[in-house]
C-alpha positions as CSV (number, residue, x, y, z in Angstrom):
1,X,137.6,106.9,103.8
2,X,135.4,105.3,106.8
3,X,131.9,105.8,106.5
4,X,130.4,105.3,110.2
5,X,127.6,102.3,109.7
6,X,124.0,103.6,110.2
7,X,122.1,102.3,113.6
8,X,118.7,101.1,113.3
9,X,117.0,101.1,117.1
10,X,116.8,97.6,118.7
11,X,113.1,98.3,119.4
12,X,112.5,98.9,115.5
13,X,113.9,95.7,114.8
14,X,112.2,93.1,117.8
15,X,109.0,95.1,116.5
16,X,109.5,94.4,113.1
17,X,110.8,90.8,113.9
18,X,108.0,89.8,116.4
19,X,105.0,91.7,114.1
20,X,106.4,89.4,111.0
21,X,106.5,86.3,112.9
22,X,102.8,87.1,114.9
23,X,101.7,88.1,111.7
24,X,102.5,84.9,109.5
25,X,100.7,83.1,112.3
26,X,97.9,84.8,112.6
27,X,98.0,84.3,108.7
28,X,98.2,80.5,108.5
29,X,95.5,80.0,111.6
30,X,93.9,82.4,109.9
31,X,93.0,80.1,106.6
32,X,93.0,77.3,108.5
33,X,89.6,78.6,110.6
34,X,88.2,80.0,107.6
35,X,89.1,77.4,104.4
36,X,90.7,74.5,106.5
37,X,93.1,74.2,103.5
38,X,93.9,70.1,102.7
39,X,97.7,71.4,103.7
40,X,96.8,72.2,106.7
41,X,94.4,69.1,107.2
42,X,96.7,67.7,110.4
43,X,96.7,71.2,112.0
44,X,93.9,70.8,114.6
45,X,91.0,73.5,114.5
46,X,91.3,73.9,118.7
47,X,94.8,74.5,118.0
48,X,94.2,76.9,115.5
49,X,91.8,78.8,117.6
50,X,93.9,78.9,120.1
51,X,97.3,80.1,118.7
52,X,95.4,83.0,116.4
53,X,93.9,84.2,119.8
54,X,97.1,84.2,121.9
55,X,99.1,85.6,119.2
56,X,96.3,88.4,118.7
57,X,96.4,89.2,122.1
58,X,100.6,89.4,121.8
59,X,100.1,91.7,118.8
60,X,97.9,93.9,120.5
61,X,100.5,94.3,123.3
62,X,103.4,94.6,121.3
63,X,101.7,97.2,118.8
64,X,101.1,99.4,122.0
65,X,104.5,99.4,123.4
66,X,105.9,100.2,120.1
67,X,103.8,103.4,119.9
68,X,104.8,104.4,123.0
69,X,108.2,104.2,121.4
70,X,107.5,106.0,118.3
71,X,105.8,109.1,120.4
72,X,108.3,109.1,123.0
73,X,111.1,109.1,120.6
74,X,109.4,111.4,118.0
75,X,110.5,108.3,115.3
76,X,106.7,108.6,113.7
77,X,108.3,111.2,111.7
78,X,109.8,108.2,109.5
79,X,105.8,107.4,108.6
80,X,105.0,111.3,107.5
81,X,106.3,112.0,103.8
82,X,107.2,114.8,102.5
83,X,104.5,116.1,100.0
84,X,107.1,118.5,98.2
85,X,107.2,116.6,94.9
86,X,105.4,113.7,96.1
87,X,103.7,112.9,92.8
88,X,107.2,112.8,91.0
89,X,108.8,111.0,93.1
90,X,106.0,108.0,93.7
91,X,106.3,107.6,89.9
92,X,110.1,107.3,90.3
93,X,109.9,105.1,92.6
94,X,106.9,102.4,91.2
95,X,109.1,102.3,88.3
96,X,111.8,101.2,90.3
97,X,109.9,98.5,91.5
98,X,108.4,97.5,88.4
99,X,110.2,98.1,85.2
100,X,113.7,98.4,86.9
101,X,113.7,95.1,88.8
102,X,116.6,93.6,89.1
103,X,118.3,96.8,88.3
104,X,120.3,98.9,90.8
105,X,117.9,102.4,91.1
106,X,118.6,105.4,93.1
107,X,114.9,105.4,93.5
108,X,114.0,102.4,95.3
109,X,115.6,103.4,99.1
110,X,117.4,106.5,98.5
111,X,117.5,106.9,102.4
112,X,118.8,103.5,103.5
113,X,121.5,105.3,105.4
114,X,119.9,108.5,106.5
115,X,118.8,107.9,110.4
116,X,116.5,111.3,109.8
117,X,114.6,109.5,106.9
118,X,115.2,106.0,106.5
119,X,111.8,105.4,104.5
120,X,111.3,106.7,100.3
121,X,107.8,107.9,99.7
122,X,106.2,104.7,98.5
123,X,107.3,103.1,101.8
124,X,106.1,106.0,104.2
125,X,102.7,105.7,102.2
126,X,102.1,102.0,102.6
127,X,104.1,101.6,106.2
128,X,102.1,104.8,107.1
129,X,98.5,103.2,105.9
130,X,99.3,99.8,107.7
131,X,100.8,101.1,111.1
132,X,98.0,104.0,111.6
133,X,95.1,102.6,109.8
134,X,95.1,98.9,109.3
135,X,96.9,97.2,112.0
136,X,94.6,99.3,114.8
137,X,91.4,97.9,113.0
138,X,92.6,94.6,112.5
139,X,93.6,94.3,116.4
140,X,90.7,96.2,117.5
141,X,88.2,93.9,115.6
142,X,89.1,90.9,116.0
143,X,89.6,91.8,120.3
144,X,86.7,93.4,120.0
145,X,85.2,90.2,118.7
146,X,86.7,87.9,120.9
147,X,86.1,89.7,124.0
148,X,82.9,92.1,123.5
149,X,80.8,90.1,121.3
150,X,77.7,91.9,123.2
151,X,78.4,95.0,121.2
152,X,76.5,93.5,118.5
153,X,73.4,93.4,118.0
154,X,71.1,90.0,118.4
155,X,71.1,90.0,114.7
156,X,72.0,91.5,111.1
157,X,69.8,91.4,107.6
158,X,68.6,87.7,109.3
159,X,72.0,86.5,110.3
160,X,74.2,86.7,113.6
161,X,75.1,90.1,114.6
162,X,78.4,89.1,114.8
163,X,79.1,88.4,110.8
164,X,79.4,92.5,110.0
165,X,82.3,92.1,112.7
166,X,83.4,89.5,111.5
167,X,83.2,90.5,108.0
168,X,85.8,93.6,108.7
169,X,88.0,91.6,110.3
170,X,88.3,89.0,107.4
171,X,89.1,91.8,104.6
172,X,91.4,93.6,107.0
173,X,93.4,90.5,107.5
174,X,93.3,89.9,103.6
175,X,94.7,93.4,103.3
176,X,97.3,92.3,106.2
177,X,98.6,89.1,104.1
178,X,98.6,91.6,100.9
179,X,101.2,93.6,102.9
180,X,103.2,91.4,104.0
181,X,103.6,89.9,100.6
182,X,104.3,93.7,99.2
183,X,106.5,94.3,102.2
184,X,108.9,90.9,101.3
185,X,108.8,92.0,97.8
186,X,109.9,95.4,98.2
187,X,112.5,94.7,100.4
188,X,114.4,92.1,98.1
189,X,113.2,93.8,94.7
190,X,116.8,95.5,94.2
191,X,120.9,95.4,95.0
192,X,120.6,96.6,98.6
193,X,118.6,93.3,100.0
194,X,121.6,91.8,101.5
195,X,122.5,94.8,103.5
196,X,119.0,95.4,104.7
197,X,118.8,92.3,106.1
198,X,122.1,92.7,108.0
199,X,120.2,95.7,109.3
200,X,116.9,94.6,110.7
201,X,119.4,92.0,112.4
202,X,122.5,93.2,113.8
203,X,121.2,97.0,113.9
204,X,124.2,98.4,111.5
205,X,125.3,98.5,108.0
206,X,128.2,100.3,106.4
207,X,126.9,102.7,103.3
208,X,128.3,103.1,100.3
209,X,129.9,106.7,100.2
210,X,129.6,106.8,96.9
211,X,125.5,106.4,96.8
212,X,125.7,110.7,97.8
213,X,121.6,110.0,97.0
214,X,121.3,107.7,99.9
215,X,121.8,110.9,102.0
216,X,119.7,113.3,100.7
217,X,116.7,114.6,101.8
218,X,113.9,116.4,99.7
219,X,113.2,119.7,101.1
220,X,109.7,120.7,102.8
């Protein structure tokens, strides 16, 4: 029997390609202004500086037009979990990730193929936390330090005024590198990786009719 492939929207996937490839350099210039790493001994500060500031700035931009998209399109529903039997189902799904690795589990994306909910709980959590919470303070921070340093004030406990900015900005792109590590892991930790990938690049994937979990949907 044919099973029509799923569609995931084109401006899902150039958001999620051009956030992952802003990201890692924000990342790397990132360590290289604040550690200057002996790897990166050849990779000139200037450059740096200027590469984690236009990239910012590109983020910034991108991360706007993609809300537009979600809000216009309604898909922010794909971030909102369903918190009938939430609990059980975030244990179901940790263990999945943890003790089942490497092991085929119902649990890990049991809506790969649903285009109403694409996302299990875990992943609506954590994408929900990053795209509402920590990607506006990370961009708003560090634009807000690049751009408005006269917000601060002249000085803080005897240091610049800038440093408590700064100081945000630095743990918020720590919790930015912690995601993206999480976000790689989780989506190669089980069988499916392959055909996720084929996804987030050509848009379609055929499911497998006889996952029937991949199509349900817990009830609100």
């Amino acid at each position: 029997m044919h099973v029509p492939a799923a569609r995931l929207p084109l401006a899902v996937r150039l958001w999620h390609g051009f956030t992952a490839l802003l990201f890692s350099i924000l990342a790397i210039t990132g360590i290289k202004l604040h550690f200057a790493p002996p790897l990166l001994l050849h990779f000139g500060y200037a450059l740096a500086t200027q590469l984690h500031h236009a990239c910012g700035i590109a983020l910034a931009i991108i991360y706007v037009l993609y809300c537009v998209f979600v809000c216009v399109t309604g898909y922010w529903r794909q971030y909102i979990p369903v918190f009938r039997g939430l609990p059980k189902r975030l244990r179901a799904q940790l263990r999945a990730y943890t003790n089942d690795l490497g092991r085929r589990s119902k649990h890990t994306n049991p809506n790969d193929d649903n285009p109403e909910q694409r996302f299990n709980t875990l992943q609506q959590l954590v994408y929900g936390i990053v795209f509402f919470c920590l990607l506006p303070l990370l961009i708003v921070s560090g634009l807000a330090y690049l751009y408005y340093p006269e917000i601060s004030p002249d000085s803080v406990l005897g240091f610049a005024g800038l440093w408590p900015l700064a100081l945000v900005h630095y743990v918020l792109g720590i919790g930015g590198i912690m995601y993206l590590v999480t976000h790689i892991y989780m989506a190669v930790s089980d069988a499916r990786t392959g055909a996720r990938f084929k996804r987030m690049t050509t848009g379609r994937v055929t499911p497998n009719p006889s996952d029937k979990h991949a199509r349900e949907r817990p009830r609100r």
